[in-house]
C-alpha positions, -999 to 999 in steps of 0.1 A, spaced: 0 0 0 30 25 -1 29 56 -25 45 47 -60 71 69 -79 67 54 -112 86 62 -147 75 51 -180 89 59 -212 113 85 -199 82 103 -183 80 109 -145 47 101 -139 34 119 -105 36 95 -74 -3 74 -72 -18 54 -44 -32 24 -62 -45 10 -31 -60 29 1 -73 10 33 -104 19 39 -98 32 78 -76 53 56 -81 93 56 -78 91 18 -104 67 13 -129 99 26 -122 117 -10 -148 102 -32 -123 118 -64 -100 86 -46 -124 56 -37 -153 66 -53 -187 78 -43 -199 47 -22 -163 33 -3 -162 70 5 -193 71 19 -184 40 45 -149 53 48 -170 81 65 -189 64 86 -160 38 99 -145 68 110 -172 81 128 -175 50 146 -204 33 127 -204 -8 126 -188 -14 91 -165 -41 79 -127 -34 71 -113 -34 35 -97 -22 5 -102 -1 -21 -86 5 -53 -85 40 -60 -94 57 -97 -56 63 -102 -47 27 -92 -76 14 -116 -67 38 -145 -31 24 -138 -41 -10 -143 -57 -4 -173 -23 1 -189 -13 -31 -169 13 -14 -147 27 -42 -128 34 -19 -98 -5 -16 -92 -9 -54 -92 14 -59 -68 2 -38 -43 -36 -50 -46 -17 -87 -41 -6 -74 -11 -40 -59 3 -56 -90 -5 -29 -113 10 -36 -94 39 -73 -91 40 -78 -127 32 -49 -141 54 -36 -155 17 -69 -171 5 -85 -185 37 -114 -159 40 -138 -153 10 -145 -112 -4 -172 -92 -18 -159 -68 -49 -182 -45 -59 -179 -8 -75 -172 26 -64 -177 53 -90 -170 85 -87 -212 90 -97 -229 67 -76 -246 73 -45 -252 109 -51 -279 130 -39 -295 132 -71 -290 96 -86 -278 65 -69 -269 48 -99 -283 12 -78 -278 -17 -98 -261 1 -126 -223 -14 -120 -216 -48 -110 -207 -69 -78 -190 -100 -73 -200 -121 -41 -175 -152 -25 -143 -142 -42 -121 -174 -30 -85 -167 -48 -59 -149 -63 -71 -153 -98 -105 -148 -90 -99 -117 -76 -83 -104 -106 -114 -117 -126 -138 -96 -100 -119 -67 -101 -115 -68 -142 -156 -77 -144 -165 -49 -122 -146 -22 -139 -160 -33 -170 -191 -25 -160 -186 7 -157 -172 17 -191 -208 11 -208 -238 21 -192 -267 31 -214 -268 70 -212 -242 72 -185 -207 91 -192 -180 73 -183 -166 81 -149 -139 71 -128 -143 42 -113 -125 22 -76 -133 -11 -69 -141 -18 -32 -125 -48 -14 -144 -63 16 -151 -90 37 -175 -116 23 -201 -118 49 -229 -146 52 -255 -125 77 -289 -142 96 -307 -116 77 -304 -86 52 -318 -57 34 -322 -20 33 -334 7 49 -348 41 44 -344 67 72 -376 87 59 -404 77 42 -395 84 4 -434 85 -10 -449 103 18 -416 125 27 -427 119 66 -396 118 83 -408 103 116 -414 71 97 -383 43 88 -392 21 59 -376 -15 64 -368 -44 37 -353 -75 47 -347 -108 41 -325 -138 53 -291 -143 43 -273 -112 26 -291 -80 8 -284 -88 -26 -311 -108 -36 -333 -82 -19 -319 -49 -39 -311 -69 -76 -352 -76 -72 -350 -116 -68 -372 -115 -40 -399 -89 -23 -389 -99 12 -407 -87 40 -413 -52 40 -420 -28 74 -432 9 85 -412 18 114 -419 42 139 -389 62 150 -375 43 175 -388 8 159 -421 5 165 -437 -16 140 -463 4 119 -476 -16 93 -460 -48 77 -460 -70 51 -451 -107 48 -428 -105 79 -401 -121 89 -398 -145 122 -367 -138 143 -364 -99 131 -377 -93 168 -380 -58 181 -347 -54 198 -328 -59 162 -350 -35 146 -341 -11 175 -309 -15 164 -316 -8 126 -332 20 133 -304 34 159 -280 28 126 -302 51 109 -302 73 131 -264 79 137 -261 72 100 -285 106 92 -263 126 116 -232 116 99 -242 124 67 -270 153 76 -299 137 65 -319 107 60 -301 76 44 -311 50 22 -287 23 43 -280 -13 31 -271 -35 60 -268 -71 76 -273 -90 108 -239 -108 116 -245 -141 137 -245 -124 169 -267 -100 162 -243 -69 159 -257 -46 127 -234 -45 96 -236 -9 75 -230 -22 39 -236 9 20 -248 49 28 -261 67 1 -288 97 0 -322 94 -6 -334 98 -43 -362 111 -58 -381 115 -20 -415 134 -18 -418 170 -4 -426 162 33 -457 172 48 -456 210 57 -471 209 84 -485 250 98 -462 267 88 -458 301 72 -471 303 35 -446 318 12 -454 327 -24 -432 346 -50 -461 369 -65 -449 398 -47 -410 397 -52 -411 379 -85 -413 410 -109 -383 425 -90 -364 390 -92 -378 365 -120 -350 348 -122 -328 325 -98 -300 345 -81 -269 336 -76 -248 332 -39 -233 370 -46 -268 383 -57 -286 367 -27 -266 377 -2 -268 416 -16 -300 422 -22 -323 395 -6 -313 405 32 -316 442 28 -353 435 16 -360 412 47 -349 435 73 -371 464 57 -400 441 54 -396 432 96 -394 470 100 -426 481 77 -447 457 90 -438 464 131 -438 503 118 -476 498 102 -488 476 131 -495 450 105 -478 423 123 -468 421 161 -430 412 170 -439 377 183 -453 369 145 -426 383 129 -404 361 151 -417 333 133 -414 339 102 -383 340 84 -406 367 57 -382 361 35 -371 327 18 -345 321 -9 -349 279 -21 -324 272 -53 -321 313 -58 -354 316 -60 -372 344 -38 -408 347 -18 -420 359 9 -449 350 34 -478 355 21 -496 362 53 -481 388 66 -486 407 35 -520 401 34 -519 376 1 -524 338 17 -549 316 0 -560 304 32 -589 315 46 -586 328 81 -595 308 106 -633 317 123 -616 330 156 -594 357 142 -627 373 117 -639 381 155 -610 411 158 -633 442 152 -598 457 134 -580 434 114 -543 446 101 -555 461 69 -588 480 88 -560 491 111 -535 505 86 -561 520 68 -575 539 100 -542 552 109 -536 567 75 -569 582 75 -558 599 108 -534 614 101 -507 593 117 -486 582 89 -493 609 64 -478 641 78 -446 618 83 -442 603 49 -438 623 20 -412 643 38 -391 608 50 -397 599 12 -387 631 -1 -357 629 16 -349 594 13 -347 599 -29 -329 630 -24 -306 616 -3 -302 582 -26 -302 604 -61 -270 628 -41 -252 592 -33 -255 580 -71 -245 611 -85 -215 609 -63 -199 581 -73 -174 585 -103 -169 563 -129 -152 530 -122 -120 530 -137 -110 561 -115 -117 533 -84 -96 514 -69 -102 476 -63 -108 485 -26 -133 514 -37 -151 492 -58 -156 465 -29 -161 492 -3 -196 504 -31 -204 469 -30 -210 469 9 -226 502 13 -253 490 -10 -270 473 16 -275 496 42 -290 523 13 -311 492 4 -327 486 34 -337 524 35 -354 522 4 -369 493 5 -385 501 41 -393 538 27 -410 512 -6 -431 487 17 -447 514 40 -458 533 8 -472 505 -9 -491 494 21 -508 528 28 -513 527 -13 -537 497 -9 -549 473 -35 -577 488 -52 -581 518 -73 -561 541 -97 -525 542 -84 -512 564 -114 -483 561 -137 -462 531 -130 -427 526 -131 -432 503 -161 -449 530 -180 -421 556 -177 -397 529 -191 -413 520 -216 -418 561 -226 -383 567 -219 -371 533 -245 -389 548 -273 -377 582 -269 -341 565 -265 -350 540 -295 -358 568 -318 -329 589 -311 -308 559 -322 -293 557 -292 -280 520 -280 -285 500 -250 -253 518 -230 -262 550 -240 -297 544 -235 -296 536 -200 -270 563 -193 -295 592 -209 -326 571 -193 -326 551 -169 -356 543 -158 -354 518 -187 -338 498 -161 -375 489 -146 -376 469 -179 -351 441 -171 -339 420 -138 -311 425 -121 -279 406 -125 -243 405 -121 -231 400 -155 -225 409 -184 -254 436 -195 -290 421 -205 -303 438 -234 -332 463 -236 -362 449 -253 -372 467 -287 -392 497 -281 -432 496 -285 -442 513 -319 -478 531 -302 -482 543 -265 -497 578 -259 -489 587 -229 -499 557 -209 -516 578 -181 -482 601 -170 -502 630 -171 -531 613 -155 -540 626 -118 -526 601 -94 -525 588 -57 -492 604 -43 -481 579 -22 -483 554 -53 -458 579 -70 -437 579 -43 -433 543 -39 -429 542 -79 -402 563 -71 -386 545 -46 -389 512 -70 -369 530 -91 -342 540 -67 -339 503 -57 -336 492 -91 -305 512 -98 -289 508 -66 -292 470 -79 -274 482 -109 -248 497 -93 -236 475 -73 -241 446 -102 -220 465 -121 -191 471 -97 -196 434 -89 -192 430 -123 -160 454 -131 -141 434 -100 -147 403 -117 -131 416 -147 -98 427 -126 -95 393 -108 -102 377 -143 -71 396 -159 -51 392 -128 -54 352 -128 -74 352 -98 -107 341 -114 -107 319 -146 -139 332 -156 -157 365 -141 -189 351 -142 -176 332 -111 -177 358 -92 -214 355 -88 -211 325 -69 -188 342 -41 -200 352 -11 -194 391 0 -165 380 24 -153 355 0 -154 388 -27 -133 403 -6 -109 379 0 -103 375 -35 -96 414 -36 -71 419 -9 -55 385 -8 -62 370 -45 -71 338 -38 -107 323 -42 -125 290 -28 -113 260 -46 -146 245 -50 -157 279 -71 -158 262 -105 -184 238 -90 -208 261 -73 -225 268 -103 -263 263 -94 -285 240 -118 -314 262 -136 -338 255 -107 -375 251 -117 -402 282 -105 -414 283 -70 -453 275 -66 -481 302 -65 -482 290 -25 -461 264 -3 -453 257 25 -415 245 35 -406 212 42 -388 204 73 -353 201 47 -365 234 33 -378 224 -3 -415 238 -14 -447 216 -6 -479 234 -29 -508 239 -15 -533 222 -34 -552 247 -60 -590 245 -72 -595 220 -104 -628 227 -115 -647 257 -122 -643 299 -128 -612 304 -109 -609 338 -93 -580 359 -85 -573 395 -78 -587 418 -108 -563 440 -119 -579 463 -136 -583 470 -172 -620 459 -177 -631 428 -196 -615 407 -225 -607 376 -237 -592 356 -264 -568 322 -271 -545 315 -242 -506 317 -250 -483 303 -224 -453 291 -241 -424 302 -255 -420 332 -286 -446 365 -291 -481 359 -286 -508 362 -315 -526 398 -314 -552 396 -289 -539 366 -271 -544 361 -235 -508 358 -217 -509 329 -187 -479 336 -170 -465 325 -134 -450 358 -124 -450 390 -140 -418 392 -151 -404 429 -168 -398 413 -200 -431 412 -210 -436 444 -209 -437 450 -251 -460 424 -258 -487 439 -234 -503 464 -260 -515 433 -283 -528 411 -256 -564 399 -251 -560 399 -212 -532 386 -189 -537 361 -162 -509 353 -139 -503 330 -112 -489 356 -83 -483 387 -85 -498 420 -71 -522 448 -83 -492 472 -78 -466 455 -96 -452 467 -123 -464 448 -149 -506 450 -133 -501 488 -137 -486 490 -172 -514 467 -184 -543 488 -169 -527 514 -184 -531 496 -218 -565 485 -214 -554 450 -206 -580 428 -187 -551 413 -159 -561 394 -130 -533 381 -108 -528 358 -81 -546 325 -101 -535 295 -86 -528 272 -110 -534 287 -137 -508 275 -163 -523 241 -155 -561 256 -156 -557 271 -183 -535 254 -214 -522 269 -247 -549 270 -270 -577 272 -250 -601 301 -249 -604 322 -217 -627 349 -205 -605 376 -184 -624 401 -158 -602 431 -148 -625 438 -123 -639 409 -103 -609 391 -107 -630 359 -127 -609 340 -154 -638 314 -168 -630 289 -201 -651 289 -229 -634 264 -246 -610 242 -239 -579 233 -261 -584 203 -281 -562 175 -272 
């Protein structure tokens, strides 16, 4: 098992351990033993019940393949001493570098080989498992270890899942066994018998059981599953055997694949509708940790400020959640659950809104408000004006922008929340912020300006595109016909002011993207970063790091988050934080929350390219970028969403039945179909349904 220094063909080949024990620290690094030798590696050295063994590692196995006798040897060695020469019997089965992940487990894709006797049929095994590995229907190749153990003949056998994996419930313990070893069990020769465990062993339910697996050995299983979900942080799909005196075996530790959402329980009821115009897209690490935290704290402070929501709710509620990038908020507290409120609470003479309401009317809030905005955009227009263009900034400048955004953030958004709760959710708001960009892109658009002078002589065209740090999104071609989309019209003042605070927040997101964006560029040209898009996944401190010191995480080129699929209208979390729907009507005119823009209709469009003229759009969110296809639209249906977004306010100015907060409604309502749209009730009713 000692390191080799080998040289072939006058080429120094860098030194490789071809064989690792598995009480080895080595044999942690699933790169070295593979996914699934890693995994029990892990948990031997933890102190879980496992066997001892061998493994050998992707070098030593892409070693062998060019039948360097050095790598034979020392397997010979590990087997001699794992065997005692030949008297005890092994088990050689695979350990990619893909299985057992949290995705896909890969079981039953690569082979074993049970009761290996000799020599020579150890060298068989290890050659028949490795083969098995290099042609997998619609699996890459990837590096492959073999994994040399003990061949054990157990009382009984099988597997077992430390949550329920249809249900999700994770105070259940789902148990397969069967005498003798596992591998009958998971190849699918036999059913065995098949439990429901309680948490601590009790049996649930069962099916064709299994005399002498008595209560005291399932307490034991279900102990291993325990200490094997602590190990590993969370719940294990365990293979394992019962030695002849009882003692539990852990064979194998992988994740649990392809589990259902757990039941959600009470808990708050988050939704995107209300963030999702402002971030339609996943974030990324950097853009999360910027801009998501500023707008929880000033959410906490509106809604104590208003007396919408008293400290002890707010204390349990996170408000603000961020699951794969993507953003919501509860629901509740900002008055947009689809749960009905419960019979006791419809007996408080002044519910939250009733109370906000009455302190406006009084006077409380509206002597205060238009000055603290007044000042806040002042102050927030004198800051952007200040700062001088970036390549007269030092790195440390640039980072030091970066941090400051947050604080100026927070103001804004607090300023933003209060306004648009006085505002209400009814009624002519005025001209939105969508409306002035879309004024300001024609008058850029016909002056031939392009995109980066565009935004410099207007930018409020920034209202018309998300965020991001990266490389500059473009601006969607102008709209050929818009009067004057209601600018002039007389409108509720705090609904310009919070317009105007929108804006403020959009191009503080700007700014701060963009410096984000320019540091990424130094560090890129410097070596630091290969590519700057990286520099989205760094956190702020790991940012700075790479400014002052130059050096970046060396996991950063595989952070990069997988597209991750749209957050429901409503859900609940899961106790492992994913999104558990709520259930949404199936049947009948659904209703949401008319927008305005009176009463329409027409074919609904919902996937990708333009819509038809008079089309009615069935979105999820309201997301900027449809913007320019509003003035041909039929109506606009969308699955979250507020009255006072963006989007809503743009399409009541074009006449533009829109009704928002639909559950369900891409599913309600396919492509094709024909749809009736009220602006004003908030009824979205089929005429006809697409043809199959």
């Amino acid at each position: 098992m000692s390191v080799l220094n080998v040289e072939r063909a006058d080429q120094v080949v860098e030194p490789c351990r071809p064989v690792v024990a598995l009480g080895d620290h080595d044999a942690t690094d699933p790169t070295i033993a593979g996914a699934k030798a890693a995994a029990l590696a892990v948990a031997r050295r933890a102190g879980l019940p496992t066997l001892d063994g061998f493994v050998v590692t992707t070098e030593g196995t892409a070693a062998l393949d060019c039948g360097w006798c050095d790598v034979v040897a020392a397997m010979r060695e590990a087997w001699h001493q794992l065997t005692d020469d030949g008297r005890h019997s092994l088990v050689v089965r695979s350990s990619s570098t893909v299985e057992d992940g949290g995705s896909s487990s890969m079981a039953g894709m690569f082979t074993s080989v049970l009761d290996v006797r000799d020599w020579p049929a150890f060298r068989t095994a290890v050659s028949t498992v490795l083969a098995s590995g290099k042609a997998v229907p619609g699996v890459a190749p990837a590096p492959m270890a073999v994994l040399v153990q003990p061949f054990l003949e157990p009382r009984f056998g099988g597997v077992l899942f430390g949550a329920d994996p249809v249900t999700g419930r994770a105070d259940r313990r789902v148990l397969a066994a069967v005498e003798g070893g596992p591998d009958r069990l998971v190849s699918g020769e036999v059913d065995g018998a098949r439990y429901t465990l309680g948490r601590h062993g009790k049996v649930l339910s069962a099916e064709r059981p299994l005399d002498g697996l008595d209560a005291p050995t399932r307490r034991h299983l279900t102990r291993l599953s325990a200490s094997a979900a602590h190990v590993f942080g969370g719940p294990q799909d365990i293979e394992w055997a019962i030695a002849d005196d009882g003692r539990p075996v852990l064979l194998q530790s992988r994740p649990i694949t392809a589990m259902a959402p757990a039941d959600p329980g009470r808990g708050p009821i988050f939704g995107p509708g209300p963030v999702a115009e402002t971030f339609p897209d996943a974030l990324a690490t950097l853009e999360d940790e910027l801009w998501v935290a500023p707008l929880a704290d000033a959410l906490a402070e509106a809604l104590t400020l208003t007396g919408t929501a008293g400290g002890r709710r707010l204390s349990r509620s996170p408000l603000v959640v961020s699951i794969g990038g993507r953003i919501a908020v509860d629901l509740a507290l900002l008055g947009a659950s689809p749960v009905k409120r419960r019979w006791i609470a419809k007996l408080n003479p002044v519910p939250p809104a009733r109370r906000l309401r009455a302190a406006w009317r009084v006077g409380r809030l509206r002597a205060a408000l238009e000055g603290l905005v007044s000042d806040a955009l002042a102050d927030t227009d004198a800051r952007l004006l200040e700062v001088p263009p970036f390549d007269e900034l030092s790195d440390r400048q640039l980072l030091s922008l970066v941090r400051r955004s947050q604080p100026l953030l927070r103001a804004l958004h607090g300023h933003e929340i209060v306004a648009g709760l006085l505002a209400g959710q009814q009624g002519p708001t005025g001209p939105g912020g969508a409306g002035v960009a879309l004024l300001a892109l024609a008058a850029g658009r016909a002056a031939g300006l392009d995109d980066t002078a565009l935004v410099q002589e207007y930018p409020a065209v920034l209202a018309l595109t998300p965020p991001r740090i990266g490389p500059a999104a473009p601006l969607p071609p102008a709209v050929p016909t818009l009067g004057s989309l209601g600018v002039d019209d007389p409108a509720d003042p705090v609904a310009v002011l919070r317009e105007a605070l929108r804006m403020r927040v959009r191009w503080v997101h700007e700014l701060t993207a963009r410096a984000a964006w320019e540091l990424a560029g130094r560090l890129a040209e410097r070596g630091v970063l290969g590519d700057p898009e990286a520099v989205a996944e760094l956190t702020l401190a790991e940012l700075a790091t790479a400014v002052l010191s130059g050096t970046v995480p060396h996991d950063l080129d595989l952070r990069r988050r997988a597209s991750s699929a749209p957050l429901p209208a409503a859900f609940r979390r899961t106790a492992d934080g994913r999104p558990a729907a709520l259930p949404t009507p199936s049947s009948g005119a659904t209703a949401g929350t008319g927008a305005g823009g009176g009463r329409g209709g027409g074919v609904v469009h919902s996937g990708d390219g333009p819509p038809a003229p008079g089309a009615v759009l069935v979105v999820r969110t309201l997301d900027p970028g449809f913007a320019t296809v509003l003035p041909g639209l039929g109506g606009l249906v969308a699955e979250t969403g507020s009255v006072l977004s963006h989007l809503a306010i743009l399409a009541r100015e074009f006449g533009v039945p829109t009704v928002v907060g639909v559950p369900g409604a891409l599913e309600r309502f396919p492509a094709g179909s024909i749809v009736t749209v009220d602006g004003t009730t908030g009824a979205v009713e089929i005429q006809e349904v697409a043809a199959a």
